[in-house]
C-alpha positions as CSV (number, residue, x, y, z in Angstrom):
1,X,0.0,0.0,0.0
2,X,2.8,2.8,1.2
3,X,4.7,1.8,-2.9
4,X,1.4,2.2,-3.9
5,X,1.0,5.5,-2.2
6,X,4.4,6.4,-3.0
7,X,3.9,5.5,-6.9
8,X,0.8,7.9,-7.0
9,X,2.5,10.5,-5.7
10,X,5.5,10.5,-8.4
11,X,2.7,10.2,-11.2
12,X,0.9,13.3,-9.5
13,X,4.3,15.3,-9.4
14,X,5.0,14.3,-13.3
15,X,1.4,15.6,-14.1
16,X,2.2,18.8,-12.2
17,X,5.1,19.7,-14.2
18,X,3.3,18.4,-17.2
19,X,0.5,21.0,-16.2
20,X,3.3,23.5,-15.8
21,X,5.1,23.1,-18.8
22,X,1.9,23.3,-20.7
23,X,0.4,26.4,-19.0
24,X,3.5,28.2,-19.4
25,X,3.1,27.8,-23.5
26,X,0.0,28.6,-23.3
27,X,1.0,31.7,-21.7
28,X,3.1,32.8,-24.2
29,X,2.9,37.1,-24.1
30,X,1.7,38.0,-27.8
31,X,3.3,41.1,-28.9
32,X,1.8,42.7,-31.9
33,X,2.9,44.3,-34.6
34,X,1.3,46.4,-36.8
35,X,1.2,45.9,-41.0
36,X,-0.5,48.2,-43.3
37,X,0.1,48.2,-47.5
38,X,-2.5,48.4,-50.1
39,X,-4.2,44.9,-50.3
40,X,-6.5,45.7,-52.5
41,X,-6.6,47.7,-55.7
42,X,-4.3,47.7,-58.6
43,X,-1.1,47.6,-55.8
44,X,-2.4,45.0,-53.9
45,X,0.5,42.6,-55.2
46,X,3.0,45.3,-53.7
47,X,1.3,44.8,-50.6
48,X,0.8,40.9,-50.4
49,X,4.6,40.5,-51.2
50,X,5.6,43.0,-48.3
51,X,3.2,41.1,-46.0
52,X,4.4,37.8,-47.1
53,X,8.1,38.5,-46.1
54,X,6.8,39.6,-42.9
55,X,4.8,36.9,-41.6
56,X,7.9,34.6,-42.6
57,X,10.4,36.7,-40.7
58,X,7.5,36.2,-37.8
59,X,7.4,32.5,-38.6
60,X,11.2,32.3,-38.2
61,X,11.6,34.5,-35.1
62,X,8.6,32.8,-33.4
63,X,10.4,29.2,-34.0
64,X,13.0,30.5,-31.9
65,X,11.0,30.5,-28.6
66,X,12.2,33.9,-28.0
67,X,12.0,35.1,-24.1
68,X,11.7,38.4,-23.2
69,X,11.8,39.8,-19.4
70,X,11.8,36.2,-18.6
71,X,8.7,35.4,-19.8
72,X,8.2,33.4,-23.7
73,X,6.8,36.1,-26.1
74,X,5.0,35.1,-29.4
75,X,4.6,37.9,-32.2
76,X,1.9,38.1,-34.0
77,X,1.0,40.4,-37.1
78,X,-2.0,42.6,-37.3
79,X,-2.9,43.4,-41.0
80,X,-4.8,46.3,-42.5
81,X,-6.0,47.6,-46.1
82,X,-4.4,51.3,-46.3
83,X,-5.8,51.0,-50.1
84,X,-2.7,53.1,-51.4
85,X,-4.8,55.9,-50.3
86,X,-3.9,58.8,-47.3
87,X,-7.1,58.8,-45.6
88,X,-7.3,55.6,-45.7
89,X,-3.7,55.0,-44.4
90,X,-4.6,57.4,-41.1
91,X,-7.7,55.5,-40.2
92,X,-5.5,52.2,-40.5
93,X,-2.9,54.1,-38.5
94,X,-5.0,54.9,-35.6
95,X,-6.9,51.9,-35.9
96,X,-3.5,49.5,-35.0
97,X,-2.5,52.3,-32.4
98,X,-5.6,52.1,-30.6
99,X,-5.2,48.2,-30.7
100,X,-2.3,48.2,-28.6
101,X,0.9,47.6,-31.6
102,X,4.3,47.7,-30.2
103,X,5.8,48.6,-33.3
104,X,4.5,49.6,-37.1
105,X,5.8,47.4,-39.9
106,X,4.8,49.8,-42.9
107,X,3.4,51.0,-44.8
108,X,4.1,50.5,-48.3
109,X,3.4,53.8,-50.7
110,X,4.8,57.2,-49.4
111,X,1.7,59.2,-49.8
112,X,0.1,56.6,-46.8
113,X,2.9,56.5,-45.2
114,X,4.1,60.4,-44.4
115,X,0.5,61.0,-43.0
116,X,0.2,58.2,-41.2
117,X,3.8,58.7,-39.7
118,X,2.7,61.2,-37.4
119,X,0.3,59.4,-35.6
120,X,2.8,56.4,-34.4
121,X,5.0,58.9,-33.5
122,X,2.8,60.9,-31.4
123,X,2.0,57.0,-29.7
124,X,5.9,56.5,-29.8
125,X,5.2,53.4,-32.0
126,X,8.5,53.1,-34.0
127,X,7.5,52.5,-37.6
128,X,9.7,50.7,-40.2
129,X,8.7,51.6,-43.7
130,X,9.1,50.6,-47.4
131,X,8.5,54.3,-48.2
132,X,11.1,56.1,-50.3
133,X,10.3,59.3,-50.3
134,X,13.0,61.6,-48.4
135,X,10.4,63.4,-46.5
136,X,9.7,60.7,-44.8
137,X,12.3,60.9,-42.5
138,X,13.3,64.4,-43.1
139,X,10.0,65.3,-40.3
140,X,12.4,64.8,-37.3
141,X,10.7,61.9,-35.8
142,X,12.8,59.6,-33.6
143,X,10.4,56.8,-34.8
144,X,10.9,56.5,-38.3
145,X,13.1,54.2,-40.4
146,X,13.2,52.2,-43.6
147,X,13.3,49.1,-45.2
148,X,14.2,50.3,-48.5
149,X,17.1,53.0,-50.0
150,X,15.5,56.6,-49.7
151,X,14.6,58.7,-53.7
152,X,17.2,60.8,-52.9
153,X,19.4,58.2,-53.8
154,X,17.8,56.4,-56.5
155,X,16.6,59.6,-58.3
156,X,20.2,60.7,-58.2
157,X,21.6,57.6,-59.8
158,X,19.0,56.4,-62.3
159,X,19.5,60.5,-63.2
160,X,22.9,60.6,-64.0
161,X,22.7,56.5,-65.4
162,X,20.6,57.7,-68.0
163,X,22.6,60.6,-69.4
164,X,25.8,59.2,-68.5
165,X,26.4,55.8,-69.4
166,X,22.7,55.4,-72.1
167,X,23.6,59.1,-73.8
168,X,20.0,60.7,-73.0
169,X,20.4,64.7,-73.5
170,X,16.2,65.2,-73.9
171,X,14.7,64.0,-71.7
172,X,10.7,64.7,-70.7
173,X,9.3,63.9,-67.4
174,X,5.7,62.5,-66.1
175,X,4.8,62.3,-62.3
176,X,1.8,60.7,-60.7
177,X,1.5,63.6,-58.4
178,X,1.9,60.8,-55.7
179,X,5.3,61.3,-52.9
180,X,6.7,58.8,-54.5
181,X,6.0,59.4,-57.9
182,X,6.5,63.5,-57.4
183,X,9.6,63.1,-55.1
184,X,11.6,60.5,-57.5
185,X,10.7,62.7,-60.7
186,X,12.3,65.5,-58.9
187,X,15.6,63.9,-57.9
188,X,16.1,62.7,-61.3
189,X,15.5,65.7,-62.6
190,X,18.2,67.2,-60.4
191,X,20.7,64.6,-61.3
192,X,20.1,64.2,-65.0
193,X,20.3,68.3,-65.6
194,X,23.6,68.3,-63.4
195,X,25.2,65.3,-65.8
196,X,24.1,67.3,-69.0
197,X,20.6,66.6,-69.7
198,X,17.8,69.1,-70.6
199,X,14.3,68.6,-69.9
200,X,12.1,69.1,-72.7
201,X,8.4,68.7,-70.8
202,X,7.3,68.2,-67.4
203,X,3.8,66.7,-67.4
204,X,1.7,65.6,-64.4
205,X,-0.7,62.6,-64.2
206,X,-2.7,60.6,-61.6
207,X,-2.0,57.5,-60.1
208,X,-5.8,56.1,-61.3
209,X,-4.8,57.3,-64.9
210,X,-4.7,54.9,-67.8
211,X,-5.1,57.1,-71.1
212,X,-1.6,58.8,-71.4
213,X,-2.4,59.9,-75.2
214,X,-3.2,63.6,-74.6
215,X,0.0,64.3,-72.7
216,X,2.2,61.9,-75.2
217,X,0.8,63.7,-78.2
218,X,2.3,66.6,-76.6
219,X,5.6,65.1,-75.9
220,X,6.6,63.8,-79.3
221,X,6.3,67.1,-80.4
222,X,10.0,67.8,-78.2
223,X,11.1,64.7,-79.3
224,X,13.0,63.8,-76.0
225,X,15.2,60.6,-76.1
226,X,13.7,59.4,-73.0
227,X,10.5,59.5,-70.8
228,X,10.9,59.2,-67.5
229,X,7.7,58.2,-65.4
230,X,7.7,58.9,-61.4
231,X,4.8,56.2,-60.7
232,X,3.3,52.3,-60.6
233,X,3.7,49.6,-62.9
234,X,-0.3,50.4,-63.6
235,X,-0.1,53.3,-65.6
236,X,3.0,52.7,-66.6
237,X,2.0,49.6,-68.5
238,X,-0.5,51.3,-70.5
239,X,2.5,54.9,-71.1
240,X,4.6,53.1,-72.6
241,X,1.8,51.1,-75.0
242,X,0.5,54.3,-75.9
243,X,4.1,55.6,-76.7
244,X,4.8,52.7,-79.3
245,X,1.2,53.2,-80.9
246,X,1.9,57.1,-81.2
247,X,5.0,56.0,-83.0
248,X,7.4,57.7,-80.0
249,X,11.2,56.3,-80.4
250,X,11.6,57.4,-76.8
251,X,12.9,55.2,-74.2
252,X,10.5,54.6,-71.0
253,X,12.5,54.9,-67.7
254,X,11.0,54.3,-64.1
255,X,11.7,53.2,-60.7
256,X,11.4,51.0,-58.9
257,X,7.4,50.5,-58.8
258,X,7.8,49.7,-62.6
259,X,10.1,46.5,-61.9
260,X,7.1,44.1,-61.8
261,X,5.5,41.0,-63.4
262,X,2.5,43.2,-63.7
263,X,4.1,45.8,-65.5
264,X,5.8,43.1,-68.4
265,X,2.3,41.4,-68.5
266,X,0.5,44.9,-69.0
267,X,2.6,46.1,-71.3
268,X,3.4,43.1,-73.5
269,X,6.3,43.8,-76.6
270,X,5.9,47.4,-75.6
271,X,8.2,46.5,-72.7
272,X,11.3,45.9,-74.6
273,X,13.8,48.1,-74.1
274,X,12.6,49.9,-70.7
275,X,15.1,51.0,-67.9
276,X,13.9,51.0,-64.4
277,X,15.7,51.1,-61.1
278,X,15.1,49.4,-58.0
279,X,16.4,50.0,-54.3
280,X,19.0,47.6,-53.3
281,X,21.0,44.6,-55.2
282,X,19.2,41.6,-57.7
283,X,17.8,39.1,-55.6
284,X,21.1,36.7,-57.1
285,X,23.4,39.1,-55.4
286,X,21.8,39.7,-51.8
287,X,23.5,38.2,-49.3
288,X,20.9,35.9,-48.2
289,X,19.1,35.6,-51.4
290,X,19.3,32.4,-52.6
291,X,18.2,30.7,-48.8
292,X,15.7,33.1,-48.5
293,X,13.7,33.6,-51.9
294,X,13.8,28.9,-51.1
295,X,11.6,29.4,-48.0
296,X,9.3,32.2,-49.3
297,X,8.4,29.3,-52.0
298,X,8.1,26.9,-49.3
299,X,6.1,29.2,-47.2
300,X,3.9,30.3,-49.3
301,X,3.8,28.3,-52.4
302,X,4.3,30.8,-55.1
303,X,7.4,32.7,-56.3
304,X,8.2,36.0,-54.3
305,X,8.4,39.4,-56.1
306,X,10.0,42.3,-55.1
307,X,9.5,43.8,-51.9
308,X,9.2,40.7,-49.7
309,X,13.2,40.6,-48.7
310,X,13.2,44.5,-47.1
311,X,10.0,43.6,-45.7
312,X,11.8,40.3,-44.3
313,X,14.8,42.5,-42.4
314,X,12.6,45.2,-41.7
315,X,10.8,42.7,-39.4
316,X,13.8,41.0,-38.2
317,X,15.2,43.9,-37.2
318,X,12.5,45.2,-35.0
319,X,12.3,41.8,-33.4
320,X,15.7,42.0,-32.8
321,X,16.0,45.0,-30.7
322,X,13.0,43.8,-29.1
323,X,15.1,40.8,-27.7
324,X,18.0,43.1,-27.4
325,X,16.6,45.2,-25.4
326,X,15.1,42.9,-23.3
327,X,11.6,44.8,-23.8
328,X,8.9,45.4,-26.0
329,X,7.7,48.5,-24.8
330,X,8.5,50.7,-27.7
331,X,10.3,53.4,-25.5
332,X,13.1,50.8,-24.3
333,X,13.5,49.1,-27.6
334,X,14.0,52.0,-29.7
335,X,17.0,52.9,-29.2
336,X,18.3,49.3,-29.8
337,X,16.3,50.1,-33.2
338,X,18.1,53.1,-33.8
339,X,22.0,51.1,-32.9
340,X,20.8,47.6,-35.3
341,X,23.6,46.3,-37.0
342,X,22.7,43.2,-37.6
343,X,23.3,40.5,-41.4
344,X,20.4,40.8,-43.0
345,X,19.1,38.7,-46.6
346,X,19.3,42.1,-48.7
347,X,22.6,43.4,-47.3
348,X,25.5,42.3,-45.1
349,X,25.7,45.0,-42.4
350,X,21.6,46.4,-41.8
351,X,22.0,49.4,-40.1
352,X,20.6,53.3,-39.9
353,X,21.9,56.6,-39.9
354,X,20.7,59.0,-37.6
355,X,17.4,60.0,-39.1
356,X,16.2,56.4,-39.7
357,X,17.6,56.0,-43.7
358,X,19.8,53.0,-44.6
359,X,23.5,53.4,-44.3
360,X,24.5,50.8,-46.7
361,X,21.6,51.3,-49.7
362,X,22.2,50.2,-52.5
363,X,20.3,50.9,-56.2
364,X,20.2,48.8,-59.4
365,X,19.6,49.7,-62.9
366,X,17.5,46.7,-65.3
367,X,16.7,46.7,-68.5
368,X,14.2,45.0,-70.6
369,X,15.2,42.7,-73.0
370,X,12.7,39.9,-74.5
371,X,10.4,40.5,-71.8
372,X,12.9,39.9,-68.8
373,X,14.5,42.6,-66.9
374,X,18.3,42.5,-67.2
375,X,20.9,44.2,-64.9
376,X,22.6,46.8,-66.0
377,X,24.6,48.0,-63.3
378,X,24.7,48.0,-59.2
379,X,25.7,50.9,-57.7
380,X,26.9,51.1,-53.6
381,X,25.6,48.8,-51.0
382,X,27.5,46.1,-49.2
């Protein structure tokens, strides 16, 4: 009877810590952070492929069993439709504020995300962002950072690329009137009149627009070499259509919202011979590229595009200084933000200056040849 006893009692103590073990799993803290990109509309594949490298940065960091304060934490991702639109993007904004977000993991277009940026910083919600506009961290928030190269970059080197080493001296301009589309037509323009170039037209469109004809028409009349578009791969599909059915010799150049699937698909033949730059190295010569763009295909069963692997270290490194910090209340964490130097898959040192831009950014040129983008040249990053 007293083994018997004695047995019971061991079984009791192995339940116990069976109970324990289990409750303290169950426990887990969730921590959430905040997503927000267009999800609908004609950018919602911008926005799917940001959120896709997300959740698998969440995915990987979560499979970890990271502890913070002692206690197991689980981060979990809390999604909204900005829509591509600014009064959409605020109502999102407040919307994951109010819901309790320890940090901001977008958004994706610049005109949603400069807005928007003012409301997690008035919460102290540090915000990583795909936006490339400069003003987006030229407000003097301590809160803001990036997960791609700024314009100011971009504009400056797809500027002086296109006189420079292609041999454009006319060159006309189109903007959506967007902050991207605005801010990276003005940088170029800086860069390609300082290497030479002159600027025949300046035209403004929309980013709804789909009948370029009107302002074309008035374009071949200066004959310019090249048209540059500040704007999306869904008007510039249909621009540079429009310019082969007008019989316009010009060459279409864009940035980086041009390098798409959508954009070759939309604009067929037309394509052919299109320059566009795009923030940071080809996916072939990231450090991390190869392993990573594997497990996005395993993840999610289709082929990643071209967002997903800033969207992947942006997360990372938030997570990061999280655990770093020991914290995940955003005033303690954010300076560990602000300090990350950390290997990331789209660069080898991911770190920040002191107003939240990328220290090592990096820009590539593409052209398109037979329907594929083709590098043309890399310039800086590491």
């Amino acid at each position: 009877m007293h083994s018997k006893l004695k047995l019971s009692a061991f079984a009791m103590a192995g339940l116990m810590a069976l109970g324990a073990t289990a409750a303290q799993a169950q426990q887990a803290q969730e921590v959430k952070l905040g997503f927000a990109a267009p999800l609908t509309g004609a950018q919602a594949h911008y926005g799917k492929d940001m959120q896709n490298g997300i959740q698998l940065a969440i995915d990987e960091f979560n499979a970890t069993k990271p502890m913070i304060e002692g206690k197991p934490v689980k981060f979990v991702l809390m999604a909204e439709d900005d829509q591509a639109d600014p009064r959409q993007g605020t109502t999102v904004a407040q919307k994951l504020v109010d819901s309790g977000v320890k940090g901001m993991l977008g958004h994706f277009n610049s005109g949603t995300t400069i807005p928007a940026s003012r409301i997690y910083a008035q919460a102290g919600i540090p915000e990583i962002a795909m936006a490339t506009a400069p003003e987006y961290t030229k407000q003097g928030f301590k809160t803001t950072f990036r997960m791609m190269t700024s314009d100011t970059q971009q504009g400056s080197v797809v500027g002086s690329f296109a006189v420079k080493k292609l041999g454009y001296k006319n060159i006309a301009i189109v903007d959506d009137r967007t902050a991207y589309g605005q801010g990276l037509a003005e940088e170029f323009e800086k860069a390609a009149k300082a290497a030479g170039a002159k600027i025949v037209r300046h035209e403004f469109a929309s980013d709804k627009a789909v009948d370029f004809r009107a302002i074309l028409t008035n374009l071949k009349r200066a004959n310019p070499d090249a048209v540059f578009y500040g704007g999306a791969d869904a008007q510039a599909g249909p621009m540079v259509k429009q310019m082969r059915e007008l019989g316009m010799k010009s060459t279409l150049i864009a940035g980086e919202m041009v390098k798409s699937d959508a954009f070759l698909k939309i604009a067929g033949d037309a394509a052919d011979g299109s320059v566009v730059s795009l923030a940071g190295l080809p996916l072939d010569k990231m450090p991390g590229g190869k392993g990573y763009e594997q497990r996005y295909a395993k993840r999610f069963s289709t082929p990643m595009e071209t967002y997903s692997p800033y969207a992947y270290d942006g997360a990372m490194a938030m997570m990061a200084a999280m655990k770093k910090a020991n914290s995940t209340d955003p005033a303690k964490y954010l300076p560990m933000l602000a300090k990350t130097s950390m290997p990331g898959v789209t660069t080898r040192e991911l770190a920040y200056d002191n107003v939240g831009d990328l220290k090592n950014g990096s820009i590539t040129v593409y052209k398109v040849v037979n329907g594929k983008f083709e590098v043309l040249e890399s310039v800086g990053g590491k």
